[in-house]
C-alpha positions as CSV (number, residue, x, y, z in Angstrom):
1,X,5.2,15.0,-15.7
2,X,5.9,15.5,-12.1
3,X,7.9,13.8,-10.2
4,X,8.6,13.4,-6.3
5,X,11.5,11.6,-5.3
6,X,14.3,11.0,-2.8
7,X,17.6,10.8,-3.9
8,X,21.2,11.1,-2.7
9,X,22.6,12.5,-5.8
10,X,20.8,14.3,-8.5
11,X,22.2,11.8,-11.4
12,X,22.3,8.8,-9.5
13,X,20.9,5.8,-9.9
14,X,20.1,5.0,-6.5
15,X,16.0,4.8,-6.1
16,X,13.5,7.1,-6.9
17,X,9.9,7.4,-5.1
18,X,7.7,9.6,-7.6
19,X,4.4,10.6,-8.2
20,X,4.2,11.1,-12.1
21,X,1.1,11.4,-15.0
22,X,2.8,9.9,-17.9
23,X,1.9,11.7,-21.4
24,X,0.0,9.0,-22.9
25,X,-1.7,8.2,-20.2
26,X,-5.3,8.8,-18.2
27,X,-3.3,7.2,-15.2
28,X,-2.0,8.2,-12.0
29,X,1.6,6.3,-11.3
30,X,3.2,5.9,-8.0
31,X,6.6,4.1,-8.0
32,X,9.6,3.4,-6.9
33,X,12.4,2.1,-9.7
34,X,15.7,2.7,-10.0
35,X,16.1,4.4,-13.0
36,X,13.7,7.1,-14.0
37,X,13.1,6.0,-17.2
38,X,12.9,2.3,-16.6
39,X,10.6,-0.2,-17.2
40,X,11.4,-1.7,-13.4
41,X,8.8,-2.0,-11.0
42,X,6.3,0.0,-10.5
43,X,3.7,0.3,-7.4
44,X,1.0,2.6,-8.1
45,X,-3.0,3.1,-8.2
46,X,-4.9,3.9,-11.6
47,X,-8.5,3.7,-12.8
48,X,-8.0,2.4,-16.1
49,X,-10.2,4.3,-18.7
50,X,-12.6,1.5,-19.4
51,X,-12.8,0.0,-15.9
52,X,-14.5,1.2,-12.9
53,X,-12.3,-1.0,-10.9
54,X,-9.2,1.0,-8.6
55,X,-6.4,-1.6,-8.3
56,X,-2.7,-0.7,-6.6
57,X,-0.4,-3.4,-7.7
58,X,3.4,-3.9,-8.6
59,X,3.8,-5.0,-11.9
60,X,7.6,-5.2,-13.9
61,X,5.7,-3.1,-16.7
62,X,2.9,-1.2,-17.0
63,X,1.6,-2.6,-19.8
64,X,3.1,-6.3,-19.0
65,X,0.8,-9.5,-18.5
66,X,3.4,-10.0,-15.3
67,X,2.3,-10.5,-12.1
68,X,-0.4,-8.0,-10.3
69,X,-0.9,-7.4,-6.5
70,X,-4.0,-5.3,-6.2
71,X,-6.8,-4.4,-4.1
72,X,-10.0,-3.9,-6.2
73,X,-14.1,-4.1,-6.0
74,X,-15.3,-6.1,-9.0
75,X,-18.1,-4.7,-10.6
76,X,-20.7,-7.4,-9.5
77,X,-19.0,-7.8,-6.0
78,X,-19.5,-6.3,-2.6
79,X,-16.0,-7.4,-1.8
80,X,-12.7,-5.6,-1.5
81,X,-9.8,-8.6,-2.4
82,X,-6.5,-8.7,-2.4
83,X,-4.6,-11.1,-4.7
84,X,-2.3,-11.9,-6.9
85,X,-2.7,-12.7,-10.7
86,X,-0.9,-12.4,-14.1
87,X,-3.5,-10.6,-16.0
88,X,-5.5,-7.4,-14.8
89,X,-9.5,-8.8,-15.5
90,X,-8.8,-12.3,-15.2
91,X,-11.1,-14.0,-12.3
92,X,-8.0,-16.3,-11.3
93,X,-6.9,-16.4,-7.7
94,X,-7.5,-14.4,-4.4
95,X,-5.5,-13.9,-1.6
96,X,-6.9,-13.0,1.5
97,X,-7.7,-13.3,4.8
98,X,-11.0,-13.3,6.7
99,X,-12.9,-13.8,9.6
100,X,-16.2,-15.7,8.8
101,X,-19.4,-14.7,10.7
102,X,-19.4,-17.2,12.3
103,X,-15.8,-17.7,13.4
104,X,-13.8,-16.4,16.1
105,X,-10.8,-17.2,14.1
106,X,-8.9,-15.6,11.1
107,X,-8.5,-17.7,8.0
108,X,-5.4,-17.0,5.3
109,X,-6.4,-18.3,2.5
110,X,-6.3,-18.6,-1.2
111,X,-9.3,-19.2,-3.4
112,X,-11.1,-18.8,-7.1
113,X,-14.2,-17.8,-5.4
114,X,-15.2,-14.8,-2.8
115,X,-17.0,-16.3,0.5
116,X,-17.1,-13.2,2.2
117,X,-20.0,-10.3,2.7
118,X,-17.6,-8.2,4.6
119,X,-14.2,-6.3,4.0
120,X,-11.8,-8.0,5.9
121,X,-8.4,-8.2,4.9
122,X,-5.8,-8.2,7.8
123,X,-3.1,-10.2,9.7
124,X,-3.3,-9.9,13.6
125,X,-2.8,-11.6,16.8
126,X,-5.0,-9.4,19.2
127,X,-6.4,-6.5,18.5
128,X,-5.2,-4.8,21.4
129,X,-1.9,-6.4,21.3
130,X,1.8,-5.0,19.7
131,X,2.0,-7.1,17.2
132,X,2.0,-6.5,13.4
133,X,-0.8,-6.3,11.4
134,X,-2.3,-5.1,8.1
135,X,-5.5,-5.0,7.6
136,X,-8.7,-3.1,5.7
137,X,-11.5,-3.4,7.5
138,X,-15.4,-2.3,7.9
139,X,-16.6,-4.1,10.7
140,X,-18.8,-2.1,12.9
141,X,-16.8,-2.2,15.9
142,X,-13.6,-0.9,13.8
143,X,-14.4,3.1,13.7
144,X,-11.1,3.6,11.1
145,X,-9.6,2.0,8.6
146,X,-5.7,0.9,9.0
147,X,-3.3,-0.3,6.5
148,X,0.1,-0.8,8.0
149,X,2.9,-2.9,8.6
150,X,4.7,-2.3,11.9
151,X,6.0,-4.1,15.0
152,X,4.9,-1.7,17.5
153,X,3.5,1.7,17.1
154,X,5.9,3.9,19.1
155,X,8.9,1.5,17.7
156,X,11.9,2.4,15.5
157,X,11.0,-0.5,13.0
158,X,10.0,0.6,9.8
159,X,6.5,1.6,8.9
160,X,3.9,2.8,6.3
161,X,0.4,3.2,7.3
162,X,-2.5,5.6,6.6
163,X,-4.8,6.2,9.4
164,X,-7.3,8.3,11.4
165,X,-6.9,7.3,14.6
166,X,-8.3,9.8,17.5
167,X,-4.5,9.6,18.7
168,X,-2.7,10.3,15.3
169,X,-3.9,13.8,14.2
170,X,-2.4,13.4,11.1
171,X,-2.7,10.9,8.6
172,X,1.1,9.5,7.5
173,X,2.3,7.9,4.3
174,X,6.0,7.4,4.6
175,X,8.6,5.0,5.2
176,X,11.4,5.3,7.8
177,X,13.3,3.2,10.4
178,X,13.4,6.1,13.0
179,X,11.2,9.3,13.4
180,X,14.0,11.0,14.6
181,X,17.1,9.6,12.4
182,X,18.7,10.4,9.6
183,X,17.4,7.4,7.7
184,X,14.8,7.7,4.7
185,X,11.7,9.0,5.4
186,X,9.1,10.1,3.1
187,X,5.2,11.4,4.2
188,X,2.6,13.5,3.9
189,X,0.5,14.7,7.3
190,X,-2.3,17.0,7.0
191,X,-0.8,19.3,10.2
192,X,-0.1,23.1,9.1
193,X,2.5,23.0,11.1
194,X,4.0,19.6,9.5
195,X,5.7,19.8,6.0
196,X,6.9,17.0,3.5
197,X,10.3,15.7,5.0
198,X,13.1,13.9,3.0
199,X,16.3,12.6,4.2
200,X,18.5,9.7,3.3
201,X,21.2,7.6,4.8
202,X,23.7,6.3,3.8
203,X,22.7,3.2,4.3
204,X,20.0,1.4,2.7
205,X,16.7,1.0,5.5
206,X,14.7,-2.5,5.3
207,X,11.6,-1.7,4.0
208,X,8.3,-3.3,3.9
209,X,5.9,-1.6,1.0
210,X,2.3,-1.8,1.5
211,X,-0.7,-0.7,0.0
212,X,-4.0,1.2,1.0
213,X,-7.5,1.8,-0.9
214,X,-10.2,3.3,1.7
């Protein structure tokens, strides 16, 4: 098992963020709980061994019927969703948002039954504006693919985003409130010169969790 956490004391309970292969298990967990041996929430992506669907979702158990929020591509669908439901292969309600073809406008909505031919999932005012968004995407005039919640890019508000934008040379998973403070902050960049970076306040940073699948 290996885990990768941040912690102020070694034998604390305050939270743990760790990548771990459980024994039993085919699957790949990423979570943060507050106990290590827990059953409390977990967030984490797996390819269960008789599926061929990925799904990231937070669920009180791992093996619990509770609640699921996952991206997958069913088996006899072109489309990515995002949704909530209480059992992993159930075809019960989707959650996302779209653009139709033939719409200027973004819809939120919830329904039993994919309208969509594209990948669209994301909340925005403007593309070229400041304000949050989180979003997957294909469409031909989108060159990358961004998952993140923030206010503003250059802000000290917290964010967690995987990208490969021209002007980002890396590609970032972490959470932090400031770059530059002494407040948690967790992520991976492919730089050589850039290693994995841990530090923790002591004071507990607002943070929004969000999930990626490219």
């Amino acid at each position: 098992m290996f885990n990768l956490y941040v912690t102020t004391q070694p034998t604390s309970q305050i939270v743990y963020l760790y990548v771990t292969i459980q024994p039993n298990s085919q699957n790949v967990y990423f979570y943060v709980t507050t106990q290590p041996t827990s059953q409390i929430v977990y967030l984490y992506v797996t390819t269960q061994p008789n599926s061929q669907i990925v799904y990231l979702y937070v669920t009180t158990q791992p093996n619990s019927q509770n609640v699921y929020l996952y991206v997958t591509t069913q088996p006899n669908s072109q489309n990515v969703y995002l949704y909530v439901t209480t059992q992993p292969n159930n075809q019960n309600v989707y959650f996302y948002v779209t653009t139709q073809p033939n719409s200027q406008n973004v819809y939120l909505y919830v329904t039993t039954q994919p309208n969509s031919q594209n990948v669209y999932l994301y909340v925005t005012t403007q593309s070229n504006s400041q304000n949050v968004y989180f979003y997957v995407t294909t469409q031909p005039n989108s060159q990358n693919v961004y998952l993140y919640v923030t206010t503003q890019p250059n802000s000290q508000n917290v964010y967690l985003y995987v990208t490969t934008q021209p002007k980002s040379q890396n590609v970032y998973l972490y959470v932090t409130t400031q770059p530059n403070s002494q407040n948690v902050y967790l992520y991976i960049a492919n730089s050589p010169t850039v290693r994995m970076l841990t530090s923790m306040s002591q004071h507990s940073p607002t943070v929004r969790m969000c999930t990626s699948m490219s």
